[in-house]
C-alpha positions in Angstrom: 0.0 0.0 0.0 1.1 3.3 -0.8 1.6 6.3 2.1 -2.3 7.6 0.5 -3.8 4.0 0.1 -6.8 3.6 2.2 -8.4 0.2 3.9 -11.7 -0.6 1.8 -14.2 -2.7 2.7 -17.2 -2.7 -0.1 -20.8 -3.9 0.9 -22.3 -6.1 -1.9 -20.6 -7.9 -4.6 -23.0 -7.1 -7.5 -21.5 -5.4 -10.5 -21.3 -1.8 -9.2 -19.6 -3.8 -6.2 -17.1 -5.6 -8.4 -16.7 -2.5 -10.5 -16.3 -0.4 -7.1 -13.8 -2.9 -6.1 -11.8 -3.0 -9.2 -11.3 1.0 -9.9 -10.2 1.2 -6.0 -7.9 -1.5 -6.1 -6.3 -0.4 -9.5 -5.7 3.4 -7.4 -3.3 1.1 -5.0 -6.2 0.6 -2.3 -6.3 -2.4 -0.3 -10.2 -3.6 -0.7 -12.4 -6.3 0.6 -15.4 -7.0 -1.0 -18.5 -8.5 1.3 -21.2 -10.3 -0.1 -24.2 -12.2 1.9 -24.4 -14.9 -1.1 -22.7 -17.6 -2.3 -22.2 -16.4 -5.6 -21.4 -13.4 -7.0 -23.0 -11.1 -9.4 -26.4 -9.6 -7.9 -28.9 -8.8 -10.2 -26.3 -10.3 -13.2 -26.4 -13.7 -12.0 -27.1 -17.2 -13.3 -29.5 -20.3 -13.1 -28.5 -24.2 -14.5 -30.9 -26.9 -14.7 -30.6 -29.9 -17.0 -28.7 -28.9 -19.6 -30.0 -25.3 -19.7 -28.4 -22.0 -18.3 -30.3 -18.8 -17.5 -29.3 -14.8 -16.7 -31.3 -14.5 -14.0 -31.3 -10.3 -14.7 -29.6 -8.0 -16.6 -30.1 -8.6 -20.6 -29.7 -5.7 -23.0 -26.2 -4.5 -23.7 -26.3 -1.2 -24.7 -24.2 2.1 -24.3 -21.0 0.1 -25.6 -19.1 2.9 -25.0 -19.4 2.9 -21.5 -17.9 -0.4 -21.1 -15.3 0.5 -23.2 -14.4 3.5 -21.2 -14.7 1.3 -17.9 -12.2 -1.3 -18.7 -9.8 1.7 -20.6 -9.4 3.1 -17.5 -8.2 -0.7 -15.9 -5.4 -0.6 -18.9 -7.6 -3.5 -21.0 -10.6 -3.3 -23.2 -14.2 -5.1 -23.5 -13.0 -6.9 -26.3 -10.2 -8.5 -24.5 -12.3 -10.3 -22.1 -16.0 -10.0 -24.0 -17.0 -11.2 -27.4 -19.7 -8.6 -28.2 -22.2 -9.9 -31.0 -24.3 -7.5 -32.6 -28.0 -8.7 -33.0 -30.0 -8.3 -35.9 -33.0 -7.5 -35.8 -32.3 -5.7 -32.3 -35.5 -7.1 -30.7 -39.1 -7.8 -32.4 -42.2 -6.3 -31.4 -46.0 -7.9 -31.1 -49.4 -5.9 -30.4 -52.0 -6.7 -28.9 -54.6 -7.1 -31.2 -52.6 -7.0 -34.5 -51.5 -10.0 -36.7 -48.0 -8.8 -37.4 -45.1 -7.8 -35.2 -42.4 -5.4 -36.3 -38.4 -6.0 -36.3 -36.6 -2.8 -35.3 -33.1 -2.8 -36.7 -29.9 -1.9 -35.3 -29.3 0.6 -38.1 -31.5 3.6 -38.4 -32.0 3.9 -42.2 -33.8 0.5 -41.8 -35.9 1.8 -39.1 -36.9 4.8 -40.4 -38.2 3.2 -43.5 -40.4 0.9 -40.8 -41.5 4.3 -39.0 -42.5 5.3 -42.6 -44.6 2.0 -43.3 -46.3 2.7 -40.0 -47.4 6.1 -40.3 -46.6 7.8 -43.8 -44.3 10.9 -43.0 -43.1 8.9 -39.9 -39.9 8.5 -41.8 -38.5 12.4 -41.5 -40.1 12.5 -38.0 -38.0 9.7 -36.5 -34.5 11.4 -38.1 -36.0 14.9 -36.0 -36.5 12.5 -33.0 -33.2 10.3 -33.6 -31.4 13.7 -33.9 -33.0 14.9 -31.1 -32.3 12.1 -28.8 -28.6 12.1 -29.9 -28.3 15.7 -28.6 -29.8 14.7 -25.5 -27.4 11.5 -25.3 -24.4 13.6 -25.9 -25.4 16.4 -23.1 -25.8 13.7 -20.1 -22.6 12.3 -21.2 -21.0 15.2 -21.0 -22.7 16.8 -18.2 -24.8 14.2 -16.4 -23.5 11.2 -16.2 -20.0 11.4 -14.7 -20.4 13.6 -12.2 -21.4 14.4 -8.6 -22.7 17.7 -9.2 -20.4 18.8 -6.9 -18.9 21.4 -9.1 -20.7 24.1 -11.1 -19.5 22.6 -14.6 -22.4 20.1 -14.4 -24.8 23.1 -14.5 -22.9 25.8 -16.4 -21.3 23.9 -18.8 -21.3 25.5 -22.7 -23.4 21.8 -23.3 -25.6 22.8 -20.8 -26.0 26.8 -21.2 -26.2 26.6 -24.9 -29.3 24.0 -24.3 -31.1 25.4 -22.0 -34.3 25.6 -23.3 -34.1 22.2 -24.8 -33.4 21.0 -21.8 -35.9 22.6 -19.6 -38.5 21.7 -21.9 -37.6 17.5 -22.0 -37.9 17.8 -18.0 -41.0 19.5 -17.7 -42.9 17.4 -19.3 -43.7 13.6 -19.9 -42.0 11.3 -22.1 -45.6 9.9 -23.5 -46.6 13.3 -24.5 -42.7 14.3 -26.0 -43.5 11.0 -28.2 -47.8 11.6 -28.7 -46.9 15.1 -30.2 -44.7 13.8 -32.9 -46.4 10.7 -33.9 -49.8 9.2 -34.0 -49.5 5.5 -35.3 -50.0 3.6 -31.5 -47.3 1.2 -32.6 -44.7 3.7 -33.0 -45.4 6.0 -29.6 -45.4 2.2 -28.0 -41.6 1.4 -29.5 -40.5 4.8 -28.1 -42.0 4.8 -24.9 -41.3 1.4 -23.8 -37.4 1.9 -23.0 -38.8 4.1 -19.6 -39.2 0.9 -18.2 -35.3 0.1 -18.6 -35.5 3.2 -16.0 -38.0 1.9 -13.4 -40.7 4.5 -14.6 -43.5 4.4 -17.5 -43.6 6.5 -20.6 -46.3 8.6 -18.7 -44.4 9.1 -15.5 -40.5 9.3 -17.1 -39.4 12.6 -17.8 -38.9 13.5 -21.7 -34.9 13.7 -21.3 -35.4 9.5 -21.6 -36.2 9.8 -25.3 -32.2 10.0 -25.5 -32.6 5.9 -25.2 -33.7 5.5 -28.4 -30.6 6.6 -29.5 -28.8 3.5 -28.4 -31.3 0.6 -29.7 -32.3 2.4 -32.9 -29.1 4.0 -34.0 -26.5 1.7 -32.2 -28.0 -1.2 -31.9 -28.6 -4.0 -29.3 -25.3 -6.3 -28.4 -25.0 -9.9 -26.1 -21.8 -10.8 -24.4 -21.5 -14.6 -26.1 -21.9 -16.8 -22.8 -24.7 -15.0 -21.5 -24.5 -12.0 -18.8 -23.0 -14.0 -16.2 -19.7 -13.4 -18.5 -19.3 -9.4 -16.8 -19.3 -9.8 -13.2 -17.0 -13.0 -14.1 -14.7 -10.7 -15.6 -15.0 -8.0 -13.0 -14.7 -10.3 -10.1 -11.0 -11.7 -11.9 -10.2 -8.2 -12.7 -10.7 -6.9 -9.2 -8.9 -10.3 -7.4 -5.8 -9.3 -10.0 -5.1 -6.4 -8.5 -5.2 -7.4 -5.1 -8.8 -7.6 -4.0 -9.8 -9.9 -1.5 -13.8 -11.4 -1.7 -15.6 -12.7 1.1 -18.9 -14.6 0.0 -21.9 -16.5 1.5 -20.8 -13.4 4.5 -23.5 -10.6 5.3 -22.4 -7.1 6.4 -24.6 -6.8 9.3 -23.2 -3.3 10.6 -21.7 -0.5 9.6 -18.9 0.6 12.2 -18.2 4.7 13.3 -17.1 6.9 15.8 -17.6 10.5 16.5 -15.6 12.8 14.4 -13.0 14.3 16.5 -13.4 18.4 16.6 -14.1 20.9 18.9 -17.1 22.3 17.2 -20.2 21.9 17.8 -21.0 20.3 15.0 -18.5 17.7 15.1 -19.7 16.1 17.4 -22.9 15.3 14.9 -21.3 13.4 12.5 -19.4 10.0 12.9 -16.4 8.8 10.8 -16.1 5.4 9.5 -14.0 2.7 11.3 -15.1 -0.4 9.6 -17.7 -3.2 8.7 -19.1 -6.0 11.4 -20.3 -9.1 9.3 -21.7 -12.5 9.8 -20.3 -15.8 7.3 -22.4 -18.7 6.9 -21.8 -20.5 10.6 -23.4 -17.4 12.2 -19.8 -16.2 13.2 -19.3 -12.6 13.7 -16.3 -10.3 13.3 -15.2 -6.5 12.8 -13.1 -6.0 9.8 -11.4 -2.2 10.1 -11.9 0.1 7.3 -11.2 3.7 6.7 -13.9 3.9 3.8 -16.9 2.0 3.1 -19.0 1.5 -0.3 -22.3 0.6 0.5 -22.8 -1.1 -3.1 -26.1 -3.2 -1.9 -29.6 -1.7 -2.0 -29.0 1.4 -0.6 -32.4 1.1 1.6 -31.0 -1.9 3.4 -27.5 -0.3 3.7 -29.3 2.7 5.0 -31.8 1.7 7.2 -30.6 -1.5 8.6 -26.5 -0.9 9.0 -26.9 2.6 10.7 -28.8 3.9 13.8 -31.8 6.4 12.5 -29.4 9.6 13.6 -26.7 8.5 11.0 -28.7 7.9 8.2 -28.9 10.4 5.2 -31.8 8.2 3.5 -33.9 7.0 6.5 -37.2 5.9 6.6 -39.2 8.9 5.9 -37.0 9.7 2.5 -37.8 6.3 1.3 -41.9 6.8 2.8 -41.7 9.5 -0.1 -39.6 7.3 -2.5 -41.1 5.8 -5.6 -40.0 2.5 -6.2 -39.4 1.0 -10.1 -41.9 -2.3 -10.8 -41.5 -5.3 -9.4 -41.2 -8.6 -11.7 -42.1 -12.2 -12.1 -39.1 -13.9 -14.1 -40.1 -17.0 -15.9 -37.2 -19.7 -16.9 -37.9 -22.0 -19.1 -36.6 -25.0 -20.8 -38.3 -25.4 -24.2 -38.0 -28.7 -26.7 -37.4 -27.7 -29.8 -36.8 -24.3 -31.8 -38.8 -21.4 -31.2 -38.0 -19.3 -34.0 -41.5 -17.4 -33.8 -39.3 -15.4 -31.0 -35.8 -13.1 -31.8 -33.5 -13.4 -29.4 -35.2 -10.0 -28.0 -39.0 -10.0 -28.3 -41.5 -7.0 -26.7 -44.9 -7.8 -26.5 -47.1 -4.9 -25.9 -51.0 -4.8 -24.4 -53.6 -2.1 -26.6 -54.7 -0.3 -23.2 -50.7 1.2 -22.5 -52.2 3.6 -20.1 -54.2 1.3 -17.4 -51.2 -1.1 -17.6 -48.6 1.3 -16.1 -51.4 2.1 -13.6 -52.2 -1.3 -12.5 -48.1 -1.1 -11.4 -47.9 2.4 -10.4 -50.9 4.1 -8.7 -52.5 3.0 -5.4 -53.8 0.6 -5.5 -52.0 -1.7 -7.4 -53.3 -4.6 -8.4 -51.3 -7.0 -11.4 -52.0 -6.2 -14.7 -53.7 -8.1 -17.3 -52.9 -8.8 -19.9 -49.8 -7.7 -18.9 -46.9 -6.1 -21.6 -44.3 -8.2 -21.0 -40.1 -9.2 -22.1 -39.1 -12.1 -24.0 -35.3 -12.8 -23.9 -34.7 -15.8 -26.6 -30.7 -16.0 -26.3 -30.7 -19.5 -27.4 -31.1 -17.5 -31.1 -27.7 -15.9 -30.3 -25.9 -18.6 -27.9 -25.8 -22.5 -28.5 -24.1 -22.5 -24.8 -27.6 -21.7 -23.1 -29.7 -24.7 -24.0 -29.3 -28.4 -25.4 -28.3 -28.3 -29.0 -32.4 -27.9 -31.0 -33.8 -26.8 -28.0 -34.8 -23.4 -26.6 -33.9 -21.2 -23.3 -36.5 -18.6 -22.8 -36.3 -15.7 -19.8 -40.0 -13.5 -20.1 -40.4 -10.5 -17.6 -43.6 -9.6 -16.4 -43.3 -6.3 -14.4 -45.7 -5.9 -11.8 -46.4 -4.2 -8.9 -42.8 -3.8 -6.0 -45.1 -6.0 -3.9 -43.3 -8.2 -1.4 -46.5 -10.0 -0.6 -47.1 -11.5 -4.1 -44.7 -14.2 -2.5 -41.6 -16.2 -4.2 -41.2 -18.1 -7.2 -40.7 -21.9 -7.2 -39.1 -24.5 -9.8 -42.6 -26.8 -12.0 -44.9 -25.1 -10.2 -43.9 -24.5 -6.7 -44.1 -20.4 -6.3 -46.7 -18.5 -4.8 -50.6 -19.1 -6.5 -49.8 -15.4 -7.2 -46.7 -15.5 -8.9 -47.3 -19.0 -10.6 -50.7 -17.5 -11.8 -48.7 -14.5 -13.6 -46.4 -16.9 -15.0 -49.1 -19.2 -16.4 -50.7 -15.9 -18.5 -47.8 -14.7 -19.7 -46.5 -18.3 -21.3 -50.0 -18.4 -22.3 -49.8 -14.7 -24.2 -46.4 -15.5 -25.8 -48.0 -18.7 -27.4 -51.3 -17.0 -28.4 -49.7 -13.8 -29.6 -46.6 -15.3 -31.4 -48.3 -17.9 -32.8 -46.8 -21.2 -30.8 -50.1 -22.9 -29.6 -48.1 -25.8 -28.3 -45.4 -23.6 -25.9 -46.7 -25.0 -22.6 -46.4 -28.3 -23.4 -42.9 -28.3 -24.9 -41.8 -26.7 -21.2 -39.1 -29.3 -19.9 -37.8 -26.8 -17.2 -39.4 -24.1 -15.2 -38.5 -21.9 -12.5 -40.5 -18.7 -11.8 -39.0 -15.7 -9.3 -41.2 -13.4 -7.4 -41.0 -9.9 -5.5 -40.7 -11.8 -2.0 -37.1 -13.2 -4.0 -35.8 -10.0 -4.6 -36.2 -8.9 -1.0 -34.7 -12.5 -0.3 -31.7 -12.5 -2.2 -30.9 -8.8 -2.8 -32.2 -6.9 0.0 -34.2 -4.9 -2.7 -36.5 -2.3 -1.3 -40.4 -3.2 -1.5 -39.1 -6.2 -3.9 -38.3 -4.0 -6.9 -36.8 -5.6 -9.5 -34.3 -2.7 -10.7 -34.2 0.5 -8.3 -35.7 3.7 -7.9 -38.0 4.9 -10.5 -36.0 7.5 -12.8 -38.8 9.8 -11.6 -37.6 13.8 -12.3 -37.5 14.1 -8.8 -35.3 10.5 -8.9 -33.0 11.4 -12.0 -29.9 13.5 -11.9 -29.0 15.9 -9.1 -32.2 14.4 -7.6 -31.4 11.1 -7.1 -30.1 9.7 -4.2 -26.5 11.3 -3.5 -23.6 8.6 -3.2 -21.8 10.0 -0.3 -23.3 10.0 3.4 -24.1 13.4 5.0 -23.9 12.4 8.3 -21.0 9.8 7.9 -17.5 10.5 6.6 -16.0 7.7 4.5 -19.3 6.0 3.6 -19.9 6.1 -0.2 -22.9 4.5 -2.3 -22.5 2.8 -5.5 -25.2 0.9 -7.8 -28.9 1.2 -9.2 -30.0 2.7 -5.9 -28.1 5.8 -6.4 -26.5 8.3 -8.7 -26.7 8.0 -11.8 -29.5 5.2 -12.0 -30.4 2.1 -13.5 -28.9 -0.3 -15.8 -25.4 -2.0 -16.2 -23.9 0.9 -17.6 -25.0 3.1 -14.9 -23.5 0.6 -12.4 -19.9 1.1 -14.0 -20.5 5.1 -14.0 -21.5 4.9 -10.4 -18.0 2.6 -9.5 -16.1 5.6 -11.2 -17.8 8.2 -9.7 -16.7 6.9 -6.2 -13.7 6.7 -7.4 -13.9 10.2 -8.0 -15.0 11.4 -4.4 -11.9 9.5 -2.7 -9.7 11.1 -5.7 -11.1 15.0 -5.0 -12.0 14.5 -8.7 -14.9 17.0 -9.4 -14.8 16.8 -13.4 -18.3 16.3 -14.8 -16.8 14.6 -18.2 -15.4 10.6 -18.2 -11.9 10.3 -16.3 -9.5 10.7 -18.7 -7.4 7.3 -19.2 
C-alpha cells in the first residue's frame, strides 16, 4: 500500500460492487469486497438446470461505449475479455390485437423506412426524434452522467447553457406526450416509450430527457456478451482479485462501524467517521473488519436503514416513505423442446390499453396487470451454450407491482398461487400472440421468481426488480446522492443511487466513487 492507500471494505458484490472494487484496487487501495451470497454477481447472475443456463437479470447490452471507457481506465478493453455480437434484428415487437409484429433494426435507415410503413411521414419524424435524442445522449454524457454535481460545470457547462431551453422543456414534461406530439400510429409511440421501463418509470411518469434511449437501440444497436451475462461480473470479479482484492462470499455485512468525528465544534460532534464493517459468514460467526472507507454497493435502503442507527442515516425511513419504487417482476425460466424461431433473441410484447397497464403497477392501488406487456429474452437464437443443442432457453419478464407479498417463485410449479398465476398468462400470451399454440407443453424446465425473492436474495426495497424509479425528482442531481451526509467515509455505488439504473449506470457509479476518494470534481469521463 502506498503512504495515500486507504483500507476498503465494499458492501455487496453485485457489479457496481465488483466494479467499485476493481477501480479502487487499481488506485493502490487495499479492498475487501463482502457479499451475503454464495455467488457473485447480484442482479447479473445465473441459473442451471438440465442442460440449460439462465441470466437470471440484466439482458440488454447497450451504451458500448461505456464499457469501453470502464475497462480503458483498468489498462484493458471489452474486447479483451468479452466477445460482443451484434444482434439483428435488435428485438421484435408484437401488439395486442394486431396480426403482425415489427423488427426494429440496429441501423437507423432501416428503421426509419419501418416508421414510414407505420405512419406515412413517420420517416422524416423519426430522423428529428433520432437527432434529437442524440443531442440529448451527448449532453448527459457530457454533463450528467459522470459527475457528482459537486462542481458548477455540471450546471454551467457550454453543453448545458447553450441547451437550455431544450433542456428545460424535456424535464417539464412527460416522455408519452414528447412521443404523442410527434407521432400518431400507436405502434410507434409504444416502441418509443417502452425503453422508460429500462428506467423503473412508465412513458407517462419518465421525464422527456429518456427519449435519449432510443438513440442506443435504434441507431447503435442491441449487443450480447456470447456466454450470457454472467460473463461481466465473471470478468469483474477476476479483474478486481488481480489487483489485489480480496472477496468474502456467503458473509453478510450486518453493521456499519463509526465513531464521532473528532473536533471541537459543535457540530462535530454530529457526524461520525467510518472505522469499519461488522459481518456475519455462513456459521453465524461474527467479526469487525477495520476500514477507513466504506461503499455501500447493496440496495441502498438496506444499507441505510438497517447498517446505521436512525441519527446517521442520510436516507432513512421517511425519504424512502416519499420514494417511488421502479416495478416489481415475475421472471419465468424456461426450458423449451425444440426451436422457437416465432421469437428473436429480443421480443417485446405490448398490451392495446398502454395507459391502465402502467397504472395497475404504479398508482394505489395496485393490483397486477392483465394482460400484462411483458419481455421475452430468446438467447438461445444468439448462444448455443444456453440450451441443449435444437432446444430453446427462454427468460419472459412480467413487471408488476414492487409487492413483497405477491410471495416467491418456485421450480414446475412451486411459487406463490400469485406469482405461478402471472407466470401461467404470460406463457399463455407469448403462445397466443406469437403464434406457438403448443409452448406450454414443450416446457421441460421451469422456474419462476417473485418480489418476495428480490427482498430474499438482494435486499431490494419493497421487492423492486431494478431500483428507484428514474422519476424527475429521482433522476440527476435528484437522485439519491452517493456519499453519506452524516457519515464521513461511507460512499454508495449501484442502481439505488447516482446515476441510476442499468449496467452501464453501475460502472458510472463505480467511477464516480472513485472520483469522491480522488477529490476528482470533473463532470466529463476520467480521462485514461
Amino acid at each position: 500500500m502506498t503512504a495515500t492507500a486507504k483500507r476498503i471494505v465494499v458492501i455487496g458484490g453485485g457489479v457496481a460492487g465488483l466494479a467499485t472494487a476493481a477501480l479502487l484496487a487499481e488506485d493502490g487501495h487495499r479492498v475487501e469486497v463482502i457479499e451475503k451470497n454464495d455467488r457473485l454477481g447480484g442482479r447479473a447472475g445465473s441459473w442451471e438446470s438440465n442442460g440449460f443456463r439462465f441470466d437470471t437479470g440484466p439482458s440488454w447490452w447497450l451504451m458500448p461505449e461505456v464499457f469501453d471507457h470502464f475497462f480503458e481506465m483498468l489498462g484493458t478493453s471489452t474486447s479483451e475479455h468479452i466477445d460482443l455480437l451484434r444482434l439483428e434484428p435488435g428485438y421484435r415487437v408484437f401488439f395486442e390485437g394486431i396480426a403482425d409484429s415489427v423488427d426494429i433494426s440496429g441501423d437507423a435507415d432501416r428503421n426509419r423506412d419501418l416508421f414510414e410503413s407505420l405512419e406515412p411521414g413517420a420517416g422524416h419524424k423519426f430522423d428529428d426524434y433520432l437527432a434529437s435524442a442524440r443531442r440529448a445522449y451527448d449532453i448527459a454524457v457530457e454533463r450528467f452522467l459522470y459527475t457528482n454535481f459537486d462542481s458548477v460545470g455540471a450546471f454551467a457547462g457550454r453543453e448545458v447553457l447553450g441547451n437550455v431551453g431544450q433542456l428545460a422543456g424535456l424535464l417539464t414534461r412527460s416522455l408519452d406526450s414528447f412521443i404523442a406530439s410527434r407521432f400518431r400510429d400507436n405502434r410507434i409511440r409504444q416502441i418509443l416509450g417502452y425503453p422508460a421501463v429500462f428506467l423503473g418509470a412508465s412513458p407517462d411518469r419518465a421525464p422527456a430527457m429518456y427519449h435519449l434511449m432510443s438513440a442506443l437501440d435504434l441507431a447503435d444497436g442491441v449487443r450480447y456478451p456470447d456466454g450470457g451475462f454472467v460473463r461481466l461480473p465473471e470478468v469483474l470479479e477476476k479483474l478486481a482479485v488481480d489487483r489485489g482484492v480480496a472477496v468474502h462470499s456467503s458473509t453478510a455485512a450486518t453493521r456499519i462501524l463509526t465513531r464521532p468525528r473528532e473536533g471541537t465544534s459543535r457540530f462535530a460532534s454530529r457526524r461520525h467517521t467510518v472505522t469499519g464493517v461488522r459481518v456475519r459468514d455462513a456459521a453465524g460467526v461474527e467479526r469487525d473488519i477495520a476500514a477507513e472507507v466504506v461503499i455501500g454497493a447493496a440496495d441502498l435502503h438496506h444499507v441505510e436503514t438497517t447498517m446505521l442507527p436512525p441519527k446517521l442515516q442520510t436516507f432513512g425511513q421517511k425519504w424512502w416513505d416519499n420514494a417511488t419504487s421502479g416495478p416489481g417482476a415475475v421472471l419465468v425460466y424456461l426450458g423449451v423442446r425444440g426451436r422457437v424461431p416465432e421469437l428473436a433473441h429480443h421480443s417485446l410484447f405490448f398490451a392495446a390499453d398502454w395507459n391502465t397497464n402502467f397504472d395497475a403497477i404504479f398508482e394505489t392501488p395496485t393490483r397486477v396487470p392483465d394482460p400484462a406487456s411483458l419481455y421475452v429474452c430468446r438467447p438461445s437464437a444468439t448462444d448455443a451454450s444456453v440450451a441443449p443443442d435444437g432446444d430453446e432457453n427462454l427468460f419472459i419478464l412480467v413487471p408488476i407491482p414492487a409487492d413483497p407479498g405477491l410471495g416467491s417463485g418456485g421450480v414446475d410449479g412451486a411459487g406463490a398461487p400469485a406469482v405461478e398465476e402471472v407466470a401461467d398468462r404470460a406463457v399463455d400470451l407469448v403462445a397466443e400472440w406469437a403464434g406457438v399454440p403448443d409452448l406450454a407443453d414443450r416446457v421441460m424446465v421451469r422456474r419462476t421468481v417473485g418480489p418476495a425473492d428480490f427482498v430474499a436474495d438482494l435486499n431490494s426495497w419493497q421487492g423492486g426488480a431494478l431500483g428507484p424509479a428514474h422519476t424527475l425528482r429521482q433522476s440527476a442531481f435528484l437522485r439519491a446522492t452517493n456519499r453519506s451526509r452524516k457519515v464521513d467515509g461511507l460512499y454508495y455505488a449501484g442502481s439505488s443511487t447516482t446515476p441510476g439504473i442499468g449496467l452501464p449506470m453501475c460502472l458510472i457509479s463505480a467511477e464516480l466513487v472513485r472520483k469522491r476518494l480522488r477529490g476528482d470534481r470533473s463532470v466529463t469521463p476520467s480521462h485514461t
